[in-house]
C-alpha positions in Angstrom: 118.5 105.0 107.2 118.9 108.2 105.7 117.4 111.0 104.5 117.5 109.5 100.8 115.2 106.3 102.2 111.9 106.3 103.9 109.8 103.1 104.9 106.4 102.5 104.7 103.8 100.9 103.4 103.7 100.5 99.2 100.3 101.9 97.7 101.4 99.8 94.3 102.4 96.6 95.7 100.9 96.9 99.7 103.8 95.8 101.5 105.7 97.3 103.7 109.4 98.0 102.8 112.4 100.3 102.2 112.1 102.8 99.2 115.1 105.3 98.1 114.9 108.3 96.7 115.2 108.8 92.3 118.3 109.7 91.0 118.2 112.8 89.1 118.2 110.8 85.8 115.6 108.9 86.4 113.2 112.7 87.8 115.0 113.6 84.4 113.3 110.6 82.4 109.8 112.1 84.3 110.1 115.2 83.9 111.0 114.6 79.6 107.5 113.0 79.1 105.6 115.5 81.0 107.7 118.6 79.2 106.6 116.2 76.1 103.0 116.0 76.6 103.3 119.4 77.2 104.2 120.5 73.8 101.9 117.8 72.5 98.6 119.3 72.5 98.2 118.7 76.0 99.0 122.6 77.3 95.7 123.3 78.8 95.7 120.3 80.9 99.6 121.0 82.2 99.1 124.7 82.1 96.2 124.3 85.0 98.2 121.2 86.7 101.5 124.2 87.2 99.0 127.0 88.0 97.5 124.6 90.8 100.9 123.6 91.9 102.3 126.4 92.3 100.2 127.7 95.3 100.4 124.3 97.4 103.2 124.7 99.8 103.5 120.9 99.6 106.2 119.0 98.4 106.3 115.6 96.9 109.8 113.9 97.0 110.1 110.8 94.1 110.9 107.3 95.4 111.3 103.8 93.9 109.4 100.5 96.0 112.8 98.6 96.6 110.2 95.4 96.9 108.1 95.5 93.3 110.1 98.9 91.6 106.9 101.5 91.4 107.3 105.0 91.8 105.9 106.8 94.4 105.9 110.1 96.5 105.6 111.1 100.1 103.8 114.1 100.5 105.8 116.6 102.7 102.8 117.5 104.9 100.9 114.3 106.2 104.0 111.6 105.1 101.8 109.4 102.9 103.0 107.4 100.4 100.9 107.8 97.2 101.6 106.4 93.8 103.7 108.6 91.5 102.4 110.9 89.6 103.7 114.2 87.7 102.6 116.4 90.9 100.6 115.9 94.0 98.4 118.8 93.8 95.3 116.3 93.4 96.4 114.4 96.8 94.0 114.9 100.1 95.9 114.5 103.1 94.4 113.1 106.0 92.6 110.0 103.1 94.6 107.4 103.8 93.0 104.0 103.0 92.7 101.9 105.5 
């Protein structure tokens, strides 16, 4: 295994598995709706979301569920596997559903 695969359990289709890290096209693909909704009226919302972001020390690297194909992240700090989402700041470690 390396460090572009983790296992785990999948928050999207709760099995356990073998996920691999996104390819820089596919962040890219991410990262061109988020820079889109953005500039779409939506700056206040993302403007708060970066603020918040950028004093977390966390980091949240982008994987694909090689068993149903979801997106998730792994927060850097407590290992979890959470469903993607554009950044982790609204992530709790230590909540882990049981």
């Amino acid at each position: 295994m390396s460090a572009e695969e983790i296992r785990g359990n999948c928050p999207l289709c709760e099995s356990y598995g073998m996920f691999r890290e996104l390819s820089f096209t596919e962040n890219l693909a991410d990262l061109g709706g988020f820079v889109g909704g953005f500039f779409s009226g939506k700056a206040a919302k993302h403007a708060s979301v970066l603020a918040n972001s950028s004093s977390d020390s966390r980091e949240f690297p982008n994987y694909k569920c090689d068993n149903c194909g979801g997106k998730v992240m792994q927060c850097s700090r407590c290992k979890e596997i959470i469903p993607y989402a554009h950044d982790g700041t609204s992530h709790t470690c230590g909540t882990r559903r049981r």
